[in-house]
N, C-alpha and C positions, 0 to 999 in steps of 0.2 A: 350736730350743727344743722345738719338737712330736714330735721325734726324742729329744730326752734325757728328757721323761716319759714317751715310750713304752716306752724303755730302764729308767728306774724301775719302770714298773707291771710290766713282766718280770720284775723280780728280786723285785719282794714277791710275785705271784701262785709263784714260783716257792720261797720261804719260806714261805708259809700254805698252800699246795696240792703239795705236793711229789710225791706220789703218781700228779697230772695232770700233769705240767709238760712232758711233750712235745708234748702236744696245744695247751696253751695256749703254746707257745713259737711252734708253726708257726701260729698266729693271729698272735699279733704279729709273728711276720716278714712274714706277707703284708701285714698294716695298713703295717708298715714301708715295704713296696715300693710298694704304691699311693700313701703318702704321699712318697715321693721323688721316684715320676713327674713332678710338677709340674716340681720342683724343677730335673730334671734335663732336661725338656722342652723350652725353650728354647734351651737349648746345641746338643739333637739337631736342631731345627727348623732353625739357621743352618746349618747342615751343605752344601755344595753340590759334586756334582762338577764334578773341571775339564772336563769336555767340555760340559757346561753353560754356564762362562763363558770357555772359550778358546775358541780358533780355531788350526789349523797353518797356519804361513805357507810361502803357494806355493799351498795344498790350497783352493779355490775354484771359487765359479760364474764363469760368462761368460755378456753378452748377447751376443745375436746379434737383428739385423733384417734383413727384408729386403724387396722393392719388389716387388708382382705385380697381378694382376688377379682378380678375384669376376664369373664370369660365371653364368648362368640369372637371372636378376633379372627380376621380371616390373614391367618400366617404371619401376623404383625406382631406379634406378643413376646415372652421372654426367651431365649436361645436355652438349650440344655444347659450353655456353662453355669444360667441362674441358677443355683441347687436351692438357693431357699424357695422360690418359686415352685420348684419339683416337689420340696418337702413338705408344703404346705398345701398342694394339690391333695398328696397322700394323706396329709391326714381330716381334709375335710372329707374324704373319698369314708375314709377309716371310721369318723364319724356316724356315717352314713351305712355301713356295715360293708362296704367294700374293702378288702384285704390288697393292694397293691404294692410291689417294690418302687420305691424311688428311683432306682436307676434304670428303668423299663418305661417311666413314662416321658412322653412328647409334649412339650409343653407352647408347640410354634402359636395356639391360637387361645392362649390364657396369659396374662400377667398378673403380675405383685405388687398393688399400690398401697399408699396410703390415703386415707380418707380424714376431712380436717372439716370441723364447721364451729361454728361460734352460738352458745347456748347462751340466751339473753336472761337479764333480770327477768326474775317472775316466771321462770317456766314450769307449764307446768303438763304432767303427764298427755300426752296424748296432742302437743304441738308440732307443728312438723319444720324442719330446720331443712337451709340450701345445706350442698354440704359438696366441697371439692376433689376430685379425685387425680391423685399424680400417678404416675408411674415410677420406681423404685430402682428398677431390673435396667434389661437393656431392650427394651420392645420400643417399637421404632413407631408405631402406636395405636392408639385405644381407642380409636373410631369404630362406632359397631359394636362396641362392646358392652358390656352388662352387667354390673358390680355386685356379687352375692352376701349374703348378710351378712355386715359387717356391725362389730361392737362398739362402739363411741367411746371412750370412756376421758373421766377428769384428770389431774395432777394425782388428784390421792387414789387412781385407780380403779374407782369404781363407776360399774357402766349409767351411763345416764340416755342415749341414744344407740338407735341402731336404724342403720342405712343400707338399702336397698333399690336397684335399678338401673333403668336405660342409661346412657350419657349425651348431655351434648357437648362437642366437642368444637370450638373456635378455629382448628385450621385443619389443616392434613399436609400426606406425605405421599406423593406418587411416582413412580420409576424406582431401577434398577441401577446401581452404581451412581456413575459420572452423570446419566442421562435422570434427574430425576429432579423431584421441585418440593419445595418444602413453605407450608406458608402456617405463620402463628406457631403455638406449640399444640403438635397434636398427641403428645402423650399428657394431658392437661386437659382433665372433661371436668362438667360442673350440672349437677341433679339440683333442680328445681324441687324444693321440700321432701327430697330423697330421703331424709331422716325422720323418723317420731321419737320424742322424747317417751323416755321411760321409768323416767326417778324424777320426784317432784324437787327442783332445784330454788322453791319461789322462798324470800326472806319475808320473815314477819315479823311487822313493822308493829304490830300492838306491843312487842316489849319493847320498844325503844323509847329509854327515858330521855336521848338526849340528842336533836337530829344535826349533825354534822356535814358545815357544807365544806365543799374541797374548792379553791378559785382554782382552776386551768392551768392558768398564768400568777405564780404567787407573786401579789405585793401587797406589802402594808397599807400603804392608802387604799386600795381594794375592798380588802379585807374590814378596813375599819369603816367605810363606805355602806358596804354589806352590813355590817353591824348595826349601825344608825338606820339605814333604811327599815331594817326589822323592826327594830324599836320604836320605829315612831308610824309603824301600820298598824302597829298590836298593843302605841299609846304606856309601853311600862317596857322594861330593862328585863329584855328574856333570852337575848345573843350577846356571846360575846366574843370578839376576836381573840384567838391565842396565840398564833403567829401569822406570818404574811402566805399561809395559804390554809391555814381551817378555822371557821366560826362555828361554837354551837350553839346551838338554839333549844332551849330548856322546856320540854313538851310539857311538862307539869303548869311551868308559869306561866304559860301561853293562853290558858285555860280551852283550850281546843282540844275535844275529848280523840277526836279522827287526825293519828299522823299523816295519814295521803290529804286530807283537808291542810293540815296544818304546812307543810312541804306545799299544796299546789297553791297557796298563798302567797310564801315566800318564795316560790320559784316565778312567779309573777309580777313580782318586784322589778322595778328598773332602777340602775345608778348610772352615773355619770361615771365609764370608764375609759381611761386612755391606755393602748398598750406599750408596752417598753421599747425604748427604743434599741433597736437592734437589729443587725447586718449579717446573714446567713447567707456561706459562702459553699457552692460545692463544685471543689476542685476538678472532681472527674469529668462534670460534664460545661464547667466555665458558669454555671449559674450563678446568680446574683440577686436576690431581694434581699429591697433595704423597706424600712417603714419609712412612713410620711412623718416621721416624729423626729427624724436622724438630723441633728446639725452637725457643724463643722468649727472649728474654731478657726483663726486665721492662718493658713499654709502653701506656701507656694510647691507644686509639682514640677519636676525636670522627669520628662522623657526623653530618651532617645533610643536607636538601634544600630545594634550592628551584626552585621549579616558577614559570613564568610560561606563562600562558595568551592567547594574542591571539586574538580570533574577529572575522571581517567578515561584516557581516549589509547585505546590498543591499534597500533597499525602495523602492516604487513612488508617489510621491503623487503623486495625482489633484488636480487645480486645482479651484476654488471653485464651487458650480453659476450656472452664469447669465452666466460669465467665455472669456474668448478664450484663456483660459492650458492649457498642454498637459502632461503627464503629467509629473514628472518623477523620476528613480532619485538616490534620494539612499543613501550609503556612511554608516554607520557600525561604527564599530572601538571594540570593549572589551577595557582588560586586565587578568587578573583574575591577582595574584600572590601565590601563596601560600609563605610559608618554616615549613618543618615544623623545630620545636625538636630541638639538638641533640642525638646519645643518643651514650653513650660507654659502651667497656667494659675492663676492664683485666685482663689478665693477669701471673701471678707468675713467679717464675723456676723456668725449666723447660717451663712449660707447651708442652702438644703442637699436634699440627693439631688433634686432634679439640674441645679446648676452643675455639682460638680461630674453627671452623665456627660451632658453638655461639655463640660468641658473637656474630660477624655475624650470623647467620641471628637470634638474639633482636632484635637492632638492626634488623629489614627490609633488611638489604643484600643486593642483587642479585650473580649472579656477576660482573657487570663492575664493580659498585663494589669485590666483594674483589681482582679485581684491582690496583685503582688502590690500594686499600687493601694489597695486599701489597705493592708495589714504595712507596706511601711507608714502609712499615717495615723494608724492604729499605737505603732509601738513610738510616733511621733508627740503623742497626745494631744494629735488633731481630730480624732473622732470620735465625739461626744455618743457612744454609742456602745454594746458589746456587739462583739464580732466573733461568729459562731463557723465554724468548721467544719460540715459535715462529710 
């Protein structure tokens, strides 16, 4: 509507001012443009590319752990009860051509961690990976300490890194007993490229006859979105959707001899996506996000509370002056009950998250009543939405 009176006031300024009308034409086309921004903002905003919400399947991380020791510790390390500590002392000792008993050695300034990092697609020998170090035993912690060669290794066991060195460590532990302060975890160090790889873990991509994308978030419309995008960059029918989270993509008929060419193509693609609407609730700490997509159907909510108060008060009466009777504790219990009147709020159809926050928070509802309060509208089949648990 805002767009056909501006189109009107064009054609009469350009009947009574005929003389200016270029000048006044290029005013109302700019007005024009700013005012379509809005209009067309939205559409541009959902916009997302697929490398954002895919994934190639095969093309992933690997953990790796592995089992070592933290030595220099200045008396903070694992107590004698550790015995695997001890044990493993001995036998890197043993290693090394030193013969020692386990139960002869002190282990106050050595601990037993494990060692954890994450090995990226495409590794390959000679990269160096962060890599975390915990404590195991019972050493109260590993500040100053220095993690000796440790093996990395995969699920199928075999080594692909090995980690070595200083730590830095996020917090510490100081004092004796009662009197002592403790801040962050300091049996928790973390090496900066402490690791080299040493097994070349990279996937090769020249035999892949068929590139497979994973969406994030499976949905059909998605997925068949993805599909069509492909199809009409590459101009012929070479993806195709198989369920609501993988599409492939036929490297033969693509005619793109380079699959990292062929992938950084189609990872450059954008569609038009929305995500699902859904309500993720975590009980332990009262959290709550909901998406901007969440409606409501029509539902009225009744709040209310009721509070019961019990209090025991212990008093001491003293017997009569002039009497042989002796002191006695006598227990009394009061309970004070109070039921706060119900308050309710109703929403119309459509309504979103933000109204119906709004309208808890005017009722005094706490984050864990909205949640009781959204799983009863949940199992009401007022919210148009799944509602996730964590």
């Amino acid at each position: 509507m805002a767009i056909e009176l501006l189109i009107g006031a064009a054609r009469k300024i350009e009947v009574q001012e005929r003389p200016h009308w270029s000048g006044r034409l290029i005013l109302i086309a700019a007005m024009l443009c700013f005012t379509a921004l809005p209009l067309f903002g939205s559409e541009v905003d959902r916009k997302v590319l697929l490398r954002d919400v895919t994934q190639i399947e095969g093309v992933r991380d690997n953990q790796l752990v592995g089992y070592g020791l933290v030595i220099g510790l200045n008396r903070t390390g694992d107590t004698q009860q550790t015995y695997f500590t001890v044990q493993t002392l001995a036998n890197s000792l043993q290693r090394m051509g030193v013969q020692i008993s386990p139960g002869i050695v002190v282990v106050k300034d050595v601990a037993a961690v494990f060692v954890t990092a994450t090995l990226p697609a495409f590794a390959r020998p000679g990269m160096k990976l962060d890599v975390t170090v915990s404590a195991v035993g019972d050493a109260k912690s590993i500040v100053g300490g220095v993690l000796l060669l440790t093996a990395l290794r995969a699920t199928n066991g075999q080594i692909y890194a090995e980690a070595q060195g200083p730590m830095a460590i996020g917090g510490y532990s100081e004092g004796v007993g009662g009197n002592s302060r403790s801040v962050n975890h300091p049996t928790v160090g973390r090496i900066a490229e402490g690791a080299t790889v040493e097994r070349d873990a990279a996937v090769d991509l020249s035999h892949f006859r068929t590139v497979s994308l994973l969406l994030q978030n499976p949905d059909f419309t998605a997925a068949r979105d993805v599909a069509d995008a492909i199809n009409k960059e590459f101009g012929k029918i070479i993806a195709n959707a198989l369920d609501s989270r993988r599409v492939d993509v036929d490297v033969a008929a693509s005619g793109v001899t380079s699959v990292p060419t062929l992938i950084s193509r189609v990872q450059n693609l954008s569609i038009a996506f929305r995500s699902p609407a859904k309500v993720v609730v975590n009980e332990r700490t009262g959290t709550i996000v909901m998406g901007g997509d969440v409606r409501l159907s029509p539902v009225s909510v009744i709040h209310g509370s009721l509070t019961i108060d019990v209090q025991t008060t212990h008093m001491v009466v003293q017997p009569a002056p002039l009497t042989n009777g002796k002191p006695e504790t006598v227990t009394e219990t009061k309970v004070t009950v109070g039921d706060a009147p119900a308050q309710s709020i109703q929403l119309e159809e459509g309504a979103n998250v933000d109204e119906l926050i709004k309208g808890l928070h005017a009722i005094g509802a706490t984050s864990h009543d909205v949640i009781s309060i959204l799983q009863a509208i949940k199992a009401a089949g007022g919210l148009q939405a799944d509602l996730e648990v964590i």
